[in-house]
LOTILUM-629486 format. One record per atom (N, C-alpha, C): residue number from 1; residue in three letters; z, x, y. Coordinates in steps of 0.05 Angstrom, whole numbers, plus 5000, padded with zeros to 4 digits. Example, Ala and Ser with C-alpha at 12.3 -4.5 7.8 and 13.67 -1.06 7.14 Angstrom:
BEGIN
atom nr: 1	rest: ALA	w: 5156	u: 5264	v: 4886
atom nr: 1	rest: ALA	w: 5156	u: 5246	v: 4910
atom nr: 1	rest: ALA	w: 5156	u: 5264	v: 4934
atom nr: 2	rest: SER	w: 5142	u: 5257	v: 4955
atom nr: 2	rest: SER	w: 5143	u: 5273	v: 4979
atom nr: 2	rest: SER	w: 5157	u: 5258	v: 5001
END
This chain:
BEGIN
atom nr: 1	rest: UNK	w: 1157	u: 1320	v: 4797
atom nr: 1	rest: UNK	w: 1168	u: 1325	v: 4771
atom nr: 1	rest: UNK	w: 1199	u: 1322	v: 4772
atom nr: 2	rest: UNK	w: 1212	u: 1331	v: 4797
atom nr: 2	rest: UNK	w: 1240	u: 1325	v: 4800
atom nr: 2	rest: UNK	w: 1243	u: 1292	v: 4798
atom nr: 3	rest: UNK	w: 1223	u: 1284	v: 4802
atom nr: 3	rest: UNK	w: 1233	u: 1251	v: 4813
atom nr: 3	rest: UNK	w: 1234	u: 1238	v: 4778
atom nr: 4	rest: UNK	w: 1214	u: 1249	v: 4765
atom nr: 4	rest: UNK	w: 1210	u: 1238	v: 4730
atom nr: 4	rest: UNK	w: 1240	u: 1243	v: 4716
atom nr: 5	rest: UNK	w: 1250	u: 1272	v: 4727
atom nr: 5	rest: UNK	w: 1273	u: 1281	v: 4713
atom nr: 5	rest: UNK	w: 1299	u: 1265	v: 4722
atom nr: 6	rest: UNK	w: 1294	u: 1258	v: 4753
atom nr: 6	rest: UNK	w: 1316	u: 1239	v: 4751
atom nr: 6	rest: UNK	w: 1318	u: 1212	v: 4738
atom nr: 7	rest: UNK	w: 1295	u: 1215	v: 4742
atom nr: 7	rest: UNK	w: 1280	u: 1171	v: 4729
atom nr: 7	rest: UNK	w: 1294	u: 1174	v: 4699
atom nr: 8	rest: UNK	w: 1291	u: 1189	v: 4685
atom nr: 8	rest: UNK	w: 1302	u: 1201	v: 4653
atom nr: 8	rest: UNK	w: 1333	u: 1201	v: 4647
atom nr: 9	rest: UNK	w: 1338	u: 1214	v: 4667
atom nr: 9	rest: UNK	w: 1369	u: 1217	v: 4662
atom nr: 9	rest: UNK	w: 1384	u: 1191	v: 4674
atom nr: 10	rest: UNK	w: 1381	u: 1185	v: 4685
atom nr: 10	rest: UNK	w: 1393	u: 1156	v: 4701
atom nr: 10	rest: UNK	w: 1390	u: 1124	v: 4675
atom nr: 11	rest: UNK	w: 1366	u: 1128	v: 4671
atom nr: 11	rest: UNK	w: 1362	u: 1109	v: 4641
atom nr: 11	rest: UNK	w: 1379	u: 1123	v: 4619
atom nr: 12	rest: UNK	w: 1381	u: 1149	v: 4619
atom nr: 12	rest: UNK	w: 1394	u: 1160	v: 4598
atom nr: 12	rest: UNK	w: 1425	u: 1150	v: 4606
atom nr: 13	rest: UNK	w: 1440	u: 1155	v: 4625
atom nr: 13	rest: UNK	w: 1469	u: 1146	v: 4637
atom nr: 13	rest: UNK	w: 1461	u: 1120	v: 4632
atom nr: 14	rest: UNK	w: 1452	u: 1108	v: 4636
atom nr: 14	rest: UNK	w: 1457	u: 1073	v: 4645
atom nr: 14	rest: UNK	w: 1463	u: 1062	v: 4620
atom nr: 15	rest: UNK	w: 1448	u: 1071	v: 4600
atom nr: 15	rest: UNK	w: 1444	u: 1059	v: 4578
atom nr: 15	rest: UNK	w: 1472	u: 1063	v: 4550
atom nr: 16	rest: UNK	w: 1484	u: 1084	v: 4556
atom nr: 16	rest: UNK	w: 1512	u: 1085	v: 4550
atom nr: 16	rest: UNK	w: 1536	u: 1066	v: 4557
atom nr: 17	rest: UNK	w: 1529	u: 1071	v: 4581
atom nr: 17	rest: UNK	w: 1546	u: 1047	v: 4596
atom nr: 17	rest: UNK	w: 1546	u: 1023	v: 4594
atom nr: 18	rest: UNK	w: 1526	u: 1009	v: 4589
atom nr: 18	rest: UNK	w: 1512	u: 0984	v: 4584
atom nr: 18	rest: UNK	w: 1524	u: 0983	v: 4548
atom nr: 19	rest: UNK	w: 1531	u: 0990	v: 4539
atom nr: 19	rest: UNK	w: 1534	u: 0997	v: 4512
atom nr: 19	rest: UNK	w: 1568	u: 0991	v: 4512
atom nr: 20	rest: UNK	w: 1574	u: 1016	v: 4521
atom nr: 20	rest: UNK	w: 1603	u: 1006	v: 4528
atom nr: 20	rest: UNK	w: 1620	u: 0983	v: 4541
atom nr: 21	rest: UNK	w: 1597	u: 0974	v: 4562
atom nr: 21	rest: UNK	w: 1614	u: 0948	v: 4569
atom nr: 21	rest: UNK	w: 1603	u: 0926	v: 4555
atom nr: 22	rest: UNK	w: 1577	u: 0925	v: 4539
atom nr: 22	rest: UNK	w: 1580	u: 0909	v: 4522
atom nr: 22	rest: UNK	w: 1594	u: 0904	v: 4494
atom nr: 23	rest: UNK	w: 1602	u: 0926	v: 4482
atom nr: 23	rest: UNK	w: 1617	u: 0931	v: 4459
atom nr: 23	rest: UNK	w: 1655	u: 0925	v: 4469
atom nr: 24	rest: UNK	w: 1653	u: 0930	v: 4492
atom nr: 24	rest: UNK	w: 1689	u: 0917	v: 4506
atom nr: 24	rest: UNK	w: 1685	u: 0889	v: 4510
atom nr: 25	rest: UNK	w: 1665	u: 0872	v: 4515
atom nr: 25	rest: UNK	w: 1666	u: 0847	v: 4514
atom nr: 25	rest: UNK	w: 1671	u: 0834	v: 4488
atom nr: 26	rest: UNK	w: 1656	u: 0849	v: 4471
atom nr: 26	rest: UNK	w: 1657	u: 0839	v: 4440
atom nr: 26	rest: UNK	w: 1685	u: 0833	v: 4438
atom nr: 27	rest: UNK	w: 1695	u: 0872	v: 4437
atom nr: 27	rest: UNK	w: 1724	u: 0872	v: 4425
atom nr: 27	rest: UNK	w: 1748	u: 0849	v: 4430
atom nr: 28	rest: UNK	w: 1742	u: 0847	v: 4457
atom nr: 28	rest: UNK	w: 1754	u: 0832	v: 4479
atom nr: 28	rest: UNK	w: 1754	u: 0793	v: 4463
atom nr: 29	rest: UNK	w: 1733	u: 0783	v: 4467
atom nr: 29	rest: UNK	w: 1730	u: 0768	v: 4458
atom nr: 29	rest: UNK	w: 1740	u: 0762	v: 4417
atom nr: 30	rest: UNK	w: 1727	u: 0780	v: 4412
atom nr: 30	rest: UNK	w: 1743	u: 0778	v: 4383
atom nr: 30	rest: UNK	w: 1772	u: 0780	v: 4372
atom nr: 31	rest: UNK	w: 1793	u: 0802	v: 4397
atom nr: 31	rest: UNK	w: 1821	u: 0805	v: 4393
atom nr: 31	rest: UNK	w: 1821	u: 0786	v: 4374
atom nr: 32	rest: UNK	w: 1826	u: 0755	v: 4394
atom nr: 32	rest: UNK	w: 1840	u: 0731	v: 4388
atom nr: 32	rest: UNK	w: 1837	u: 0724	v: 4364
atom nr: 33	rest: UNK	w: 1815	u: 0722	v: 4353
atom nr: 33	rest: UNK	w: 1802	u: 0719	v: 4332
atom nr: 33	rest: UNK	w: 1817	u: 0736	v: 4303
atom nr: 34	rest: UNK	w: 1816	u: 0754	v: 4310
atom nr: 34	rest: UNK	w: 1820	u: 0781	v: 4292
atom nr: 34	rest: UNK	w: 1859	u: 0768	v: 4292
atom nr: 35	rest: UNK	w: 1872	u: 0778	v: 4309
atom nr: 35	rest: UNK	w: 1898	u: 0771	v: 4304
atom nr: 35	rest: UNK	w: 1904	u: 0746	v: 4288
atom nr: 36	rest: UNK	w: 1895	u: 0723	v: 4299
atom nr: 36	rest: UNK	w: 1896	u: 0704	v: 4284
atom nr: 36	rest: UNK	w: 1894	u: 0702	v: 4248
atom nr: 37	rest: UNK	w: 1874	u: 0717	v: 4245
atom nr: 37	rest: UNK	w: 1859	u: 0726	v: 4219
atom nr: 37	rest: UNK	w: 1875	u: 0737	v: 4202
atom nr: 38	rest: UNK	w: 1899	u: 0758	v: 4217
atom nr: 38	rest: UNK	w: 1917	u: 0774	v: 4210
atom nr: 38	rest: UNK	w: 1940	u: 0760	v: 4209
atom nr: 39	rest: UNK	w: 1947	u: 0742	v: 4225
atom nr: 39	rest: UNK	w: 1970	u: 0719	v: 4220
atom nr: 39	rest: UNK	w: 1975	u: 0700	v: 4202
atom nr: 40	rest: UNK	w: 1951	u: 0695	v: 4198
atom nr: 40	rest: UNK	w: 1932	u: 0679	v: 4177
atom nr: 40	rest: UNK	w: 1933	u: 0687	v: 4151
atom nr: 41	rest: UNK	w: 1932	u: 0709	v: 4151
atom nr: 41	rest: UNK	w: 1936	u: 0729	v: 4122
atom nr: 41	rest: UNK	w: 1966	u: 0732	v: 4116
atom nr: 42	rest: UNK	w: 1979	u: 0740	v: 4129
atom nr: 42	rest: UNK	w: 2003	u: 0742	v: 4136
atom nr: 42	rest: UNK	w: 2022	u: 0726	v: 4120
atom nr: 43	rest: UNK	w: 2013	u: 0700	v: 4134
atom nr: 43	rest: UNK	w: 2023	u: 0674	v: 4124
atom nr: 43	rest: UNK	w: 2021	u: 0663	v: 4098
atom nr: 44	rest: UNK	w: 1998	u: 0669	v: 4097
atom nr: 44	rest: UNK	w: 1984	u: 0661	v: 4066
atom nr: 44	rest: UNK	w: 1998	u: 0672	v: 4040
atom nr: 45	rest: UNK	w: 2010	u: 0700	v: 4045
atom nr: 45	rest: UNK	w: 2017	u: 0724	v: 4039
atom nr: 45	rest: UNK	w: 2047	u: 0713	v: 4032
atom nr: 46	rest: UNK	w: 2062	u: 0709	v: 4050
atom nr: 46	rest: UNK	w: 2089	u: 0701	v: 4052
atom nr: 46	rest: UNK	w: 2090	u: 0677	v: 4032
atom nr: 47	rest: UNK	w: 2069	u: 0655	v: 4040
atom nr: 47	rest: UNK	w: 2071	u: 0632	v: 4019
atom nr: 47	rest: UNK	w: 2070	u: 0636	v: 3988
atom nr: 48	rest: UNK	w: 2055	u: 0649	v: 3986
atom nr: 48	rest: UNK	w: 2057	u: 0660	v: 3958
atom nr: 48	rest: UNK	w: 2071	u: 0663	v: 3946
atom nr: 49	rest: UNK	w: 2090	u: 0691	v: 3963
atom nr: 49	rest: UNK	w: 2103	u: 0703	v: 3949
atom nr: 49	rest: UNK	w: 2125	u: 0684	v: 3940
atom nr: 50	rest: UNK	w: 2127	u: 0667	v: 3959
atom nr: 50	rest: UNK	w: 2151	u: 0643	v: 3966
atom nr: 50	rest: UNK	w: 2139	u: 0632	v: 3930
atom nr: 51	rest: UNK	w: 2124	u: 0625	v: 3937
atom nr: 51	rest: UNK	w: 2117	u: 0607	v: 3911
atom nr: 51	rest: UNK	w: 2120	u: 0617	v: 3878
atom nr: 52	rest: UNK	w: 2110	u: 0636	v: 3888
atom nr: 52	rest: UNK	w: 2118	u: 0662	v: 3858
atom nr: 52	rest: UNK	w: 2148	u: 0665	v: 3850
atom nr: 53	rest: UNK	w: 2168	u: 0665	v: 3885
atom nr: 53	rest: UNK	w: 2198	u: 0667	v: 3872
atom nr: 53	rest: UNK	w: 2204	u: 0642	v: 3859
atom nr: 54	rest: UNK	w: 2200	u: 0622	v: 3872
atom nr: 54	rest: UNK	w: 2211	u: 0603	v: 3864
atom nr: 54	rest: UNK	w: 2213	u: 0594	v: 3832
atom nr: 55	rest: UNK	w: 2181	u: 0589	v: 3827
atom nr: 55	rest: UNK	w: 2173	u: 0596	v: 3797
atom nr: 55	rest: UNK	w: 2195	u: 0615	v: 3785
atom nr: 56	rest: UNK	w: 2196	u: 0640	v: 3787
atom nr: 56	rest: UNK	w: 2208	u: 0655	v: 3775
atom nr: 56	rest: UNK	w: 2244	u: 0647	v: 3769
atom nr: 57	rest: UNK	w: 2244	u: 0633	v: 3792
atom nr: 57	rest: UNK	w: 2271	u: 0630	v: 3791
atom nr: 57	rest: UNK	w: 2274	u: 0597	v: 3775
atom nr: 58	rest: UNK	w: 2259	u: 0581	v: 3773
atom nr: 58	rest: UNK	w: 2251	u: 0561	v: 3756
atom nr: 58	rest: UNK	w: 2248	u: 0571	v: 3735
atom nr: 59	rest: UNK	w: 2237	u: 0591	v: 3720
atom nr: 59	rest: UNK	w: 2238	u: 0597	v: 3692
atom nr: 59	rest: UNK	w: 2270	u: 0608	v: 3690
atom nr: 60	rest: UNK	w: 2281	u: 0624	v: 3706
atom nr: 60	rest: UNK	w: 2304	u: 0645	v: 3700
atom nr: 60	rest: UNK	w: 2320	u: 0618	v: 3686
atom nr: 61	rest: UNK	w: 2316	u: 0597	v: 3708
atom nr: 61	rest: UNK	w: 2345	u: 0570	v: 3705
atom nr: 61	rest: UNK	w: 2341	u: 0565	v: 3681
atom nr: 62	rest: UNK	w: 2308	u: 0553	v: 3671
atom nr: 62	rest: UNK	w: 2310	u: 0542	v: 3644
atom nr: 62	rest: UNK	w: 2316	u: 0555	v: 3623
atom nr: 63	rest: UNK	w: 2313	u: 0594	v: 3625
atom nr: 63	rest: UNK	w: 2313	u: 0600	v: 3600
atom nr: 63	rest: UNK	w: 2358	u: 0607	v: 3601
atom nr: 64	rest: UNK	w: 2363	u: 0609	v: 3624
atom nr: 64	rest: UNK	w: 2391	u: 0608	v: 3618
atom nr: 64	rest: UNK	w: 2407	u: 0583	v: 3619
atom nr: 65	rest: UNK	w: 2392	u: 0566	v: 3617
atom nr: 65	rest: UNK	w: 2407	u: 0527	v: 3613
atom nr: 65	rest: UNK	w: 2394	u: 0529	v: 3578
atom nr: 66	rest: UNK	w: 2379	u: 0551	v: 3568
atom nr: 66	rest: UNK	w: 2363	u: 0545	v: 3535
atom nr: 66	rest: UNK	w: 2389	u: 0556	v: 3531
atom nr: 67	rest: UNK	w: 2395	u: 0585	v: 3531
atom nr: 67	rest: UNK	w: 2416	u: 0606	v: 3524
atom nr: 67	rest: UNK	w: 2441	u: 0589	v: 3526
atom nr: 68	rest: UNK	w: 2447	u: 0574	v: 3542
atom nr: 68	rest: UNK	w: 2475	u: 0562	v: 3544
atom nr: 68	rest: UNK	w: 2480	u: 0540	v: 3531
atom nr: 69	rest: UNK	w: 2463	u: 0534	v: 3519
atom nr: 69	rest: UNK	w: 2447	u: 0504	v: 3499
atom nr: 69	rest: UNK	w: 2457	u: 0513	v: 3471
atom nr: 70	rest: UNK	w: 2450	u: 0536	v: 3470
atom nr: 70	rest: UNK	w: 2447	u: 0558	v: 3448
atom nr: 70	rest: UNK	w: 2470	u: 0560	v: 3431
atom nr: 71	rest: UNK	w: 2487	u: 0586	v: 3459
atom nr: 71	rest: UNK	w: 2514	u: 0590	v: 3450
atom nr: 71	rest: UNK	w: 2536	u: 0559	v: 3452
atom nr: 72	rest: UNK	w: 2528	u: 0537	v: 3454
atom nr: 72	rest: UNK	w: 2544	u: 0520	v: 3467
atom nr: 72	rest: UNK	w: 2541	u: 0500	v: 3435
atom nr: 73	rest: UNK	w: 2514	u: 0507	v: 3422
atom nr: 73	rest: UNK	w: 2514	u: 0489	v: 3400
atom nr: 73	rest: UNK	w: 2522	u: 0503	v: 3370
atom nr: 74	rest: UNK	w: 2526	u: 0531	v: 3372
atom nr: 74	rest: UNK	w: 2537	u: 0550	v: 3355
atom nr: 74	rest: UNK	w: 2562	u: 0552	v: 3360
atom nr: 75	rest: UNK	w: 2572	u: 0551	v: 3389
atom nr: 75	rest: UNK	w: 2616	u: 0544	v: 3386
atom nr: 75	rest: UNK	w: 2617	u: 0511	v: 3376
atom nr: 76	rest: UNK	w: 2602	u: 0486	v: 3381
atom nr: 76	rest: UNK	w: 2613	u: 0466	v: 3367
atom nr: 76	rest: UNK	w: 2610	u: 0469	v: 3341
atom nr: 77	rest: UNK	w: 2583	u: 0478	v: 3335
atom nr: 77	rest: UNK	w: 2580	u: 0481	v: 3301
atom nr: 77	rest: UNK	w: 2607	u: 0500	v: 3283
atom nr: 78	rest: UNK	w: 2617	u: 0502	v: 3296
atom nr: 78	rest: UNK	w: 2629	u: 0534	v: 3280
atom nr: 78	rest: UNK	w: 2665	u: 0519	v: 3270
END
């Protein structure tokens, strides 16, 4: 009966372990993956925003080259 109780607990330990070093391989192997993913995003992120200023700053120009159009055709008119 001692010998069943060890047979039990030994499958019971092993099988944790076996768990854990297969779940650190995963991690392990995915890092690279994962960072990338996150650099990736990152980037994507930055481009955007890049793209959104610029736009914005493309409208600011035209609507103050309209404004200067504006006051510029109301001092000749006058």
């Amino acid at each position: 009966m001692a010998a069943a109780r060890l047979g039990r607990t030994d499958s019971r330990t092993s099988k944790p372990r076996r768990k854990s070093q297969r779940s650190s391989k995963r991690s392990g192997a995915s890092q690279p993956e994962i960072l990338y993913a996150i650099e990736s995003a990152r980037a994507e992120e930055i481009d955007r925003l890049l793209l959104l200023s610029l736009r914005y700053s493309e409208v600011e120009r035209d609507l103050i080259e309209e404004r200067m159009a504006a006051i510029g055709s109301v001092i000749v008119s006058s």
